[in-house]
PDB file of N, CA, C and O in Angstrom, chain B, residues numbered from 101:
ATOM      1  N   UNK B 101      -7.805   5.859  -9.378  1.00  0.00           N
ATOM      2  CA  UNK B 101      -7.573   4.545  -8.825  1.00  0.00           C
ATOM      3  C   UNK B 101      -6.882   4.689  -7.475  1.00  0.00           C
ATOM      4  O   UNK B 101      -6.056   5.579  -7.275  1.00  0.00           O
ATOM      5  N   UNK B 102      -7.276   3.694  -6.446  1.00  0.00           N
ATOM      6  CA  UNK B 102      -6.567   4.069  -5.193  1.00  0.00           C
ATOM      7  C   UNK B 102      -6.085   2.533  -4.852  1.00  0.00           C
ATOM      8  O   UNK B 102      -6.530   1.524  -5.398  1.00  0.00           O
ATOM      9  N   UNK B 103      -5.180   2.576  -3.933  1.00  0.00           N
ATOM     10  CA  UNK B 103      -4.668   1.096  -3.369  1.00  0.00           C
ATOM     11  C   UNK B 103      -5.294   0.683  -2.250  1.00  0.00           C
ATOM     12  O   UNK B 103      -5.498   1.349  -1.235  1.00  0.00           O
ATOM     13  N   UNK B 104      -5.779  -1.123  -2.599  1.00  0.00           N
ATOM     14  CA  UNK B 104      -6.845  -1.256  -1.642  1.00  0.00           C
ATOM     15  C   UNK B 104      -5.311  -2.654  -1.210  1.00  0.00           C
ATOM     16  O   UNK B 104      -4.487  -3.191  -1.950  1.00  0.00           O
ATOM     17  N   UNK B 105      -5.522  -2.747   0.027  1.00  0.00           N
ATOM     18  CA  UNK B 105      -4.889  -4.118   0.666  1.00  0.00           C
ATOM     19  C   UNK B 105      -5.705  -4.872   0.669  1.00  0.00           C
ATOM     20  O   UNK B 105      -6.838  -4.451   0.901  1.00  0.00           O
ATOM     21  N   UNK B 106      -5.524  -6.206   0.437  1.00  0.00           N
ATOM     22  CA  UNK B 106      -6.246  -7.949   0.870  1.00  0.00           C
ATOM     23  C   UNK B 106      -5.241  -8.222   2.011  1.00  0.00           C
ATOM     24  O   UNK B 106      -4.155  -8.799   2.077  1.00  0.00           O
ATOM     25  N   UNK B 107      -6.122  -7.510   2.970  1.00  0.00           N
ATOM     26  CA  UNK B 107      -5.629  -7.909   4.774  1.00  0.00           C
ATOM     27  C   UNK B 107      -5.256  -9.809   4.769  1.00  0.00           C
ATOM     28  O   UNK B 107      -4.364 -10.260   5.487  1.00  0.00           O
ATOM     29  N   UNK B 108      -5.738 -10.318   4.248  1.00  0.00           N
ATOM     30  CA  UNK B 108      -6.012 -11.650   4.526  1.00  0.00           C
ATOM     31  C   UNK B 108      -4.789 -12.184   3.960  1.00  0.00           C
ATOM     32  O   UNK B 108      -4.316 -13.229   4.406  1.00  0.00           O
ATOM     33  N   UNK B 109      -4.133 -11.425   2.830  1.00  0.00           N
ATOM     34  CA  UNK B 109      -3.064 -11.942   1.956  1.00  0.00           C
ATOM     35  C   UNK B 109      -1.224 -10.878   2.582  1.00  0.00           C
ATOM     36  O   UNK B 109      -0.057 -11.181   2.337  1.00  0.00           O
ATOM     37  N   UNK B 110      -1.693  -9.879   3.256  1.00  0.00           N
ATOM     38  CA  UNK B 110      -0.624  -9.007   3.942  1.00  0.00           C
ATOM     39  C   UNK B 110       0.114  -9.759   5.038  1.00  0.00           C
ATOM     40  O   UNK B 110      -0.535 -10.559   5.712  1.00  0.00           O
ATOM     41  N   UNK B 111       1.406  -9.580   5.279  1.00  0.00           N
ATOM     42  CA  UNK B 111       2.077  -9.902   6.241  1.00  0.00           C
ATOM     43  C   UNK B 111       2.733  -8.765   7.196  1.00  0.00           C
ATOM     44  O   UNK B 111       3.293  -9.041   8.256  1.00  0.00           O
ATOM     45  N   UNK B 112       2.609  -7.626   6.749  1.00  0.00           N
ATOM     46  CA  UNK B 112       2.771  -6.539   6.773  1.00  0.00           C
ATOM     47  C   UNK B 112       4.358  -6.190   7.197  1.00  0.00           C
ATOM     48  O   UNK B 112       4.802  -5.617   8.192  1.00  0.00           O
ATOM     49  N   UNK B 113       5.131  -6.865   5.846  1.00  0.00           N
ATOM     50  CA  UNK B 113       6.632  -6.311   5.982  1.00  0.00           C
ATOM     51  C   UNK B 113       6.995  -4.877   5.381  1.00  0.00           C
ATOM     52  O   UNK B 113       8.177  -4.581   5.207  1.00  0.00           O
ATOM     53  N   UNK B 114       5.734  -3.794   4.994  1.00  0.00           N
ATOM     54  CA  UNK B 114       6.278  -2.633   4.975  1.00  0.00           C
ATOM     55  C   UNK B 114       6.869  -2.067   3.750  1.00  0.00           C
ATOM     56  O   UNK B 114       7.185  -0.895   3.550  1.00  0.00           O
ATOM     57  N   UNK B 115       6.978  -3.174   2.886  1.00  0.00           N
ATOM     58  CA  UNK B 115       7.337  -2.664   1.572  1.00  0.00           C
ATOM     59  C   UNK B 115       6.492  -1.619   1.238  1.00  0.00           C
ATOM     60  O   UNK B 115       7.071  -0.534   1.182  1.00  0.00           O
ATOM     61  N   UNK B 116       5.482  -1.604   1.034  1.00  0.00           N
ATOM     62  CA  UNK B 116       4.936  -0.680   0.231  1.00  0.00           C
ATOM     63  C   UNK B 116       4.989   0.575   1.118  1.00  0.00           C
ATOM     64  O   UNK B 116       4.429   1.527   0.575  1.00  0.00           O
ATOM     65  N   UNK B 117       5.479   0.834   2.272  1.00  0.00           N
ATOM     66  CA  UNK B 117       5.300   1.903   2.893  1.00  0.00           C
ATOM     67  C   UNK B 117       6.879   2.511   2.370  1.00  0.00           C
ATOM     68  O   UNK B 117       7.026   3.727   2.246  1.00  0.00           O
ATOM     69  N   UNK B 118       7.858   1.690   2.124  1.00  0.00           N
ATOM     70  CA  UNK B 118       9.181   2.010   1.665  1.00  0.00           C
ATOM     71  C   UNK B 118       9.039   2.260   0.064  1.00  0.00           C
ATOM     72  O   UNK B 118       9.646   3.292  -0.224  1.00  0.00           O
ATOM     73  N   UNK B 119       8.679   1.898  -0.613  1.00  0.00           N
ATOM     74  CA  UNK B 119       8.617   2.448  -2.121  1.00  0.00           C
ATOM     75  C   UNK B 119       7.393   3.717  -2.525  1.00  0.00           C
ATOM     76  O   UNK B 119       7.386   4.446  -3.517  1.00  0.00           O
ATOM     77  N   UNK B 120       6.666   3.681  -1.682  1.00  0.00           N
ATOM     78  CA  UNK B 120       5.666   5.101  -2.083  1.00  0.00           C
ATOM     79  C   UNK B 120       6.783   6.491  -1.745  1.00  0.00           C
ATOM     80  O   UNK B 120       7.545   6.923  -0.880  1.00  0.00           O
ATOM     81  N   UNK B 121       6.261   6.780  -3.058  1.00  0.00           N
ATOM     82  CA  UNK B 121       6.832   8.130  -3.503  1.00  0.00           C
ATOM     83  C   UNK B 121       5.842   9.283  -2.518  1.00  0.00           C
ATOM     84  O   UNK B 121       6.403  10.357  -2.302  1.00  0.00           O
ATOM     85  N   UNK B 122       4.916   9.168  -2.130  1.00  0.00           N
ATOM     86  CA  UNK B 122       4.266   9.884  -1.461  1.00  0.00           C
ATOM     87  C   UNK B 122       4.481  10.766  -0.597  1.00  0.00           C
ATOM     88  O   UNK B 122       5.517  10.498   0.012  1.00  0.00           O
ATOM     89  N   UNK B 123       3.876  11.937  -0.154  1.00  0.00           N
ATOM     90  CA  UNK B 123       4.385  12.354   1.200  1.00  0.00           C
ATOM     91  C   UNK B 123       2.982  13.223   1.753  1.00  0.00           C
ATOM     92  O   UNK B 123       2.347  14.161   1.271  1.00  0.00           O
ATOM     93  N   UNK B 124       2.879  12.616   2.693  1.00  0.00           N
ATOM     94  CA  UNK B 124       2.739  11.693   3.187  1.00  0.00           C
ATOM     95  C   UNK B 124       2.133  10.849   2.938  1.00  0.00           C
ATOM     96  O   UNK B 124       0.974  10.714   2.546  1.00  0.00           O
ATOM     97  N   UNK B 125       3.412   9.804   3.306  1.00  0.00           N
ATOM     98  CA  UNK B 125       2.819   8.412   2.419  1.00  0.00           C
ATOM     99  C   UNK B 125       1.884   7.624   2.581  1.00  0.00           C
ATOM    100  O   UNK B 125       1.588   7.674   3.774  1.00  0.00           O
ATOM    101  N   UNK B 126       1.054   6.707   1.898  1.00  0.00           N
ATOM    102  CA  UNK B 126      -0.266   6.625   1.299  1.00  0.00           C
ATOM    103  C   UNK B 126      -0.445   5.565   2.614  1.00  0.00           C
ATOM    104  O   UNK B 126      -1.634   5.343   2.843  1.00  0.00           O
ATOM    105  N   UNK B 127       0.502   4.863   3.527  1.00  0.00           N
ATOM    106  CA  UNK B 127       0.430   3.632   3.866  1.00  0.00           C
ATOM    107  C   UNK B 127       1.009   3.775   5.096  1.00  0.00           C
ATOM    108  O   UNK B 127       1.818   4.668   5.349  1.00  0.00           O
ATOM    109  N   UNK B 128       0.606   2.864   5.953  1.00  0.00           N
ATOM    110  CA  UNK B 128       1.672   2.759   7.413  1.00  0.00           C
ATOM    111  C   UNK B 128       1.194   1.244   7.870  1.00  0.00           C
ATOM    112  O   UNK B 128       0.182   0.669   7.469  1.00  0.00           O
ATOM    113  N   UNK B 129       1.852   0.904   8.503  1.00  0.00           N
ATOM    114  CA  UNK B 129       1.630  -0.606   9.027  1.00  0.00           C
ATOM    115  C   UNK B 129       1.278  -0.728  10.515  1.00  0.00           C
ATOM    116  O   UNK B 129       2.059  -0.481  11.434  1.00  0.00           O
ATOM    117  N   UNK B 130      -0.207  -1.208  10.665  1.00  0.00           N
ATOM    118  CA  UNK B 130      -0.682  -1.088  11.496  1.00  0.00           C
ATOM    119  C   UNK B 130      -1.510  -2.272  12.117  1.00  0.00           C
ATOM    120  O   UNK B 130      -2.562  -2.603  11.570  1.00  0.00           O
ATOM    121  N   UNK B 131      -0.957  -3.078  13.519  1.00  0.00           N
ATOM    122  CA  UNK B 131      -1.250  -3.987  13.935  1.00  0.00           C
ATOM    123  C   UNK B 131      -1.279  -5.271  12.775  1.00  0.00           C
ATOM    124  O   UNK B 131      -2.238  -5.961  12.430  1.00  0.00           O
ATOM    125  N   UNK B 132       0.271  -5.314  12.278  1.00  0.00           N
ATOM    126  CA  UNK B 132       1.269  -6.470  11.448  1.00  0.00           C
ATOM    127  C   UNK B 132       0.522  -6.247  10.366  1.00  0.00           C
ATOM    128  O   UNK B 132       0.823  -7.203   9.651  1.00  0.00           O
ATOM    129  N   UNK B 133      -0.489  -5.416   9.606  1.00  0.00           N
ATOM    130  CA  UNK B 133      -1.375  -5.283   8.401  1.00  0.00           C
ATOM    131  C   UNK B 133      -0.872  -3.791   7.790  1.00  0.00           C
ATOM    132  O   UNK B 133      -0.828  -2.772   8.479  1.00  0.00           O
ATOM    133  N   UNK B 134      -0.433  -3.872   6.099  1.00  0.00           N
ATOM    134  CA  UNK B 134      -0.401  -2.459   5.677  1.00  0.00           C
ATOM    135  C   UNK B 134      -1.626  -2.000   5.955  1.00  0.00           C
ATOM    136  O   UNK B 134      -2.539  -2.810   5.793  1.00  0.00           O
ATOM    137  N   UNK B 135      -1.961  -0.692   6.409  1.00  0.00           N
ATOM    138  CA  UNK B 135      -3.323   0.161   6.209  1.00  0.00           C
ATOM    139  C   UNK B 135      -2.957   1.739   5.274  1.00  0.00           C
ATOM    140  O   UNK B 135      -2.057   2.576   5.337  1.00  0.00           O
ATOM    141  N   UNK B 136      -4.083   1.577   4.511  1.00  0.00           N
ATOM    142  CA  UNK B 136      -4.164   3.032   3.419  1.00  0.00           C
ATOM    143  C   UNK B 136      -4.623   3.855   4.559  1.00  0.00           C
ATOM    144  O   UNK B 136      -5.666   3.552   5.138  1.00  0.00           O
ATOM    145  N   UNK B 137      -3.593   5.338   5.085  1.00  0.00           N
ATOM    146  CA  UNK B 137      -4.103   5.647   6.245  1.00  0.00           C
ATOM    147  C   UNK B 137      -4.206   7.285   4.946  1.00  0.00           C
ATOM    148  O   UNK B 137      -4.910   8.229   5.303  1.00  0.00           O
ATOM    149  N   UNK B 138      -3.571   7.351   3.800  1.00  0.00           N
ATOM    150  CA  UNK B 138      -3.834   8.689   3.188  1.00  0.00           C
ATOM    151  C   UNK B 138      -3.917   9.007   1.496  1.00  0.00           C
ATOM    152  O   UNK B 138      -3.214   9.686   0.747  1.00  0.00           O
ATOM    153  N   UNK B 139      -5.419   7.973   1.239  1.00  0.00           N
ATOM    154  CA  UNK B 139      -5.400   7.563  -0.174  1.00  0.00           C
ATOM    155  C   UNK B 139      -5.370   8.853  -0.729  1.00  0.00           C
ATOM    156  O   UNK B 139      -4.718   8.919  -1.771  1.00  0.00           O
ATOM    157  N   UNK B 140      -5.786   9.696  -0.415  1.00  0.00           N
ATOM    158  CA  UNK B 140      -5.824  11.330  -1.426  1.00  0.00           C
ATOM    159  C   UNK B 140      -4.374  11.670  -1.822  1.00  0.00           C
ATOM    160  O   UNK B 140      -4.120  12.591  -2.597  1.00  0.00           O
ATOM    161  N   UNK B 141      -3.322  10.792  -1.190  1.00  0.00           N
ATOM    162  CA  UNK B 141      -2.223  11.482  -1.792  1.00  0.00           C
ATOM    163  C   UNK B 141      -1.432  10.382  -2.458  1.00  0.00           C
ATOM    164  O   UNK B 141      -0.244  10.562  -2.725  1.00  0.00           O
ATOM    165  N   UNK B 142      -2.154   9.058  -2.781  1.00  0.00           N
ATOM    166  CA  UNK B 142      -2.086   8.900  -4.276  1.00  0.00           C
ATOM    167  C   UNK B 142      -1.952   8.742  -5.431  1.00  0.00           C
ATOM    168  O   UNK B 142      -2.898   8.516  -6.185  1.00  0.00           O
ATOM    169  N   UNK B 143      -0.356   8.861  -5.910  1.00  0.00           N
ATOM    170  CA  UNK B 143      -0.514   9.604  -7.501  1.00  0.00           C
ATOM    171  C   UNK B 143      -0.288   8.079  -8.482  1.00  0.00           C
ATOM    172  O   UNK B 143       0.567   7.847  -9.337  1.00  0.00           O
ATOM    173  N   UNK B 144      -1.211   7.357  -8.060  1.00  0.00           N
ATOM    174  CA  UNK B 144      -1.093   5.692  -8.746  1.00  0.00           C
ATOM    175  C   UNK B 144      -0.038   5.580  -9.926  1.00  0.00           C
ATOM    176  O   UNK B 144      -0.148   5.812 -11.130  1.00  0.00           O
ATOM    177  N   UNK B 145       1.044   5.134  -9.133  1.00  0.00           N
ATOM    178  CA  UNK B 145       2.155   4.884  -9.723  1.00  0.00           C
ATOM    179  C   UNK B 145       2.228   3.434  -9.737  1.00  0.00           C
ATOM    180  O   UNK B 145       2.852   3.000 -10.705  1.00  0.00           O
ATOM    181  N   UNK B 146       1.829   2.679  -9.047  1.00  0.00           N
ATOM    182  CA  UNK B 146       1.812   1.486  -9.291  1.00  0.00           C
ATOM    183  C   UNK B 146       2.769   0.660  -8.505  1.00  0.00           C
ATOM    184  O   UNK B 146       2.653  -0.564  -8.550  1.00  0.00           O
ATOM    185  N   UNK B 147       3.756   1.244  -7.749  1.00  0.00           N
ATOM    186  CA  UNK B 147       4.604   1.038  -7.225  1.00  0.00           C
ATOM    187  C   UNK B 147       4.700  -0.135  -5.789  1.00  0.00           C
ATOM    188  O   UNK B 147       5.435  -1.122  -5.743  1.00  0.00           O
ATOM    189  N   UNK B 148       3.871   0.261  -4.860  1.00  0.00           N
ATOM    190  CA  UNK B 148       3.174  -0.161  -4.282  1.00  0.00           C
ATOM    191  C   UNK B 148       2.833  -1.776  -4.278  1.00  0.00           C
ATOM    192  O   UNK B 148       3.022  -2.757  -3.558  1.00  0.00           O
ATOM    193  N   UNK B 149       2.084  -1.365  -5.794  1.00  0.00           N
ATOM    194  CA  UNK B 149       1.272  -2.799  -6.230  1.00  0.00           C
ATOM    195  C   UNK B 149       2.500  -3.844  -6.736  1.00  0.00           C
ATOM    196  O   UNK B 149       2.561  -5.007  -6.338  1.00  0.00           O
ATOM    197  N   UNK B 150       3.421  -3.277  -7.629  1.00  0.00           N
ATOM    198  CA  UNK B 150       4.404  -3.798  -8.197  1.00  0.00           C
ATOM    199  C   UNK B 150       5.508  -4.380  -7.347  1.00  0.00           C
ATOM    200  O   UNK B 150       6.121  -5.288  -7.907  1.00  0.00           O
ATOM    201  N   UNK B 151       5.907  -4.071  -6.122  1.00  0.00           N
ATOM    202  CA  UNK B 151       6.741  -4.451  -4.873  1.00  0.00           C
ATOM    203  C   UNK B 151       6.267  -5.365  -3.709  1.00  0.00           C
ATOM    204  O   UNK B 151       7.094  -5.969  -3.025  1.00  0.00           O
ATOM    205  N   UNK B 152       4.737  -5.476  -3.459  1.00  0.00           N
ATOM    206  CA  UNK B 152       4.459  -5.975  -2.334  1.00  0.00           C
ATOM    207  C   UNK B 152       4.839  -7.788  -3.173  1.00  0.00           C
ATOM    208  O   UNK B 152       4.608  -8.239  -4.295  1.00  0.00           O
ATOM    209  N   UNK B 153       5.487  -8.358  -1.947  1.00  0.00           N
ATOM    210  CA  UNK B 153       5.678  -9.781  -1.773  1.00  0.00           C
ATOM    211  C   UNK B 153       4.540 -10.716  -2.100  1.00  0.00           C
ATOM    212  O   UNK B 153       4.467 -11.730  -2.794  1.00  0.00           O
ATOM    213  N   UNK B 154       3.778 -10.118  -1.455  1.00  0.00           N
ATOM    214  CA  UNK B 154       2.575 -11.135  -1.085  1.00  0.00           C
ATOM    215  C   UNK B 154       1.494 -11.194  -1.979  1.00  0.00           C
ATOM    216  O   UNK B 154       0.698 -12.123  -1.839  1.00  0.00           O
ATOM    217  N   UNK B 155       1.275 -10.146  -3.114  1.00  0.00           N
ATOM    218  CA  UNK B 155       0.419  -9.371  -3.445  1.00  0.00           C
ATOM    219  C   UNK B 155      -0.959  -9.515  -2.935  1.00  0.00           C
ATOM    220  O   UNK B 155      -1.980 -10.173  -3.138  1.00  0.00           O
ATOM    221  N   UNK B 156      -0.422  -8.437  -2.055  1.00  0.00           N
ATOM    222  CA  UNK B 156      -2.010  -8.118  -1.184  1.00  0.00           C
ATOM    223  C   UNK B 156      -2.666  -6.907  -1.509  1.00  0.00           C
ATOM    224  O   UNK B 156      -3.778  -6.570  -1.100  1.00  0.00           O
ATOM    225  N   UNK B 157      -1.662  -6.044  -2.532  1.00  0.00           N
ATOM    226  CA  UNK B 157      -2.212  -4.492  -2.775  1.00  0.00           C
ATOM    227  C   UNK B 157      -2.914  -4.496  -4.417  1.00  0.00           C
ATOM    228  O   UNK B 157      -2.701  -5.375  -5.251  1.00  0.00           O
ATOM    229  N   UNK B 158      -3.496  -3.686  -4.548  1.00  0.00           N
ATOM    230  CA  UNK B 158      -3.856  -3.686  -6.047  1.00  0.00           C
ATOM    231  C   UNK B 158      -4.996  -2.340  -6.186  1.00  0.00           C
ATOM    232  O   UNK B 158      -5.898  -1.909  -5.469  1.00  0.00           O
ATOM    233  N   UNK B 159      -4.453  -1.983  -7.423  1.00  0.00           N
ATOM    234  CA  UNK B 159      -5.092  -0.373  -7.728  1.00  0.00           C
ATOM    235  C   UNK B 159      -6.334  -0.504  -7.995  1.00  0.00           C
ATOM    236  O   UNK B 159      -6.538  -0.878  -9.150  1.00  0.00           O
ATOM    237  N   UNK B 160      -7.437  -0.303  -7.230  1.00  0.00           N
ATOM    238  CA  UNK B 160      -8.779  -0.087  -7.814  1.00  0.00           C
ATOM    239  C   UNK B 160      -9.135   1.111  -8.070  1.00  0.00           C
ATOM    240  O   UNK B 160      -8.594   2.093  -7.562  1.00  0.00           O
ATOM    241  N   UNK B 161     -10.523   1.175  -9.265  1.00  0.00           N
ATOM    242  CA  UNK B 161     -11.525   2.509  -9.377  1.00  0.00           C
ATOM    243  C   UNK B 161     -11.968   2.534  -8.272  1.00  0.00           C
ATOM    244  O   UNK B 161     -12.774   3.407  -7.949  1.00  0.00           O
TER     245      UNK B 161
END
C-alpha cells in the first residue's frame, strides 16, 4: 500500500512530512501541496494518513 494525496483536499501544512518515520521521508511539500516524492520508502504505518488535518492522504494498493 502506498500514500496517495487528494491535491484538491491538501492545504499543505506539512504534517505528514513531520510524522513519517521515514528516511527519507516519503513526502515534501511542494508548491502549498504535500507531494509523495519517495513512495519506495514506505513502511505503511499509517501515520501519515492518521495525522493529516484535512484528510487528503490515504493508503492505497
Amino acid at each position: 500500500m502506498l500514500p496517495v494525496v487528494d491535491e484538491s483536499k491538501c492545504t499543505g501544512c506539512g504534517e505528514c512530512v513531520d510524522v513519517c518515520p521515514s528516511e527519507p521521508n516519503v513526502f515534501e511539500v511542494q508548491d502549498e501541496k504535500a507531494k509523495v516524492v519517495h513512495p519506495e520508502e514506505c513502511i505503511e504505518c499509517g501515520a501519515c494518513e492518521d495525522s493529516c488535518p484535512d484528510e487528503a492522504i490515504e493508503l492505497k494498493d
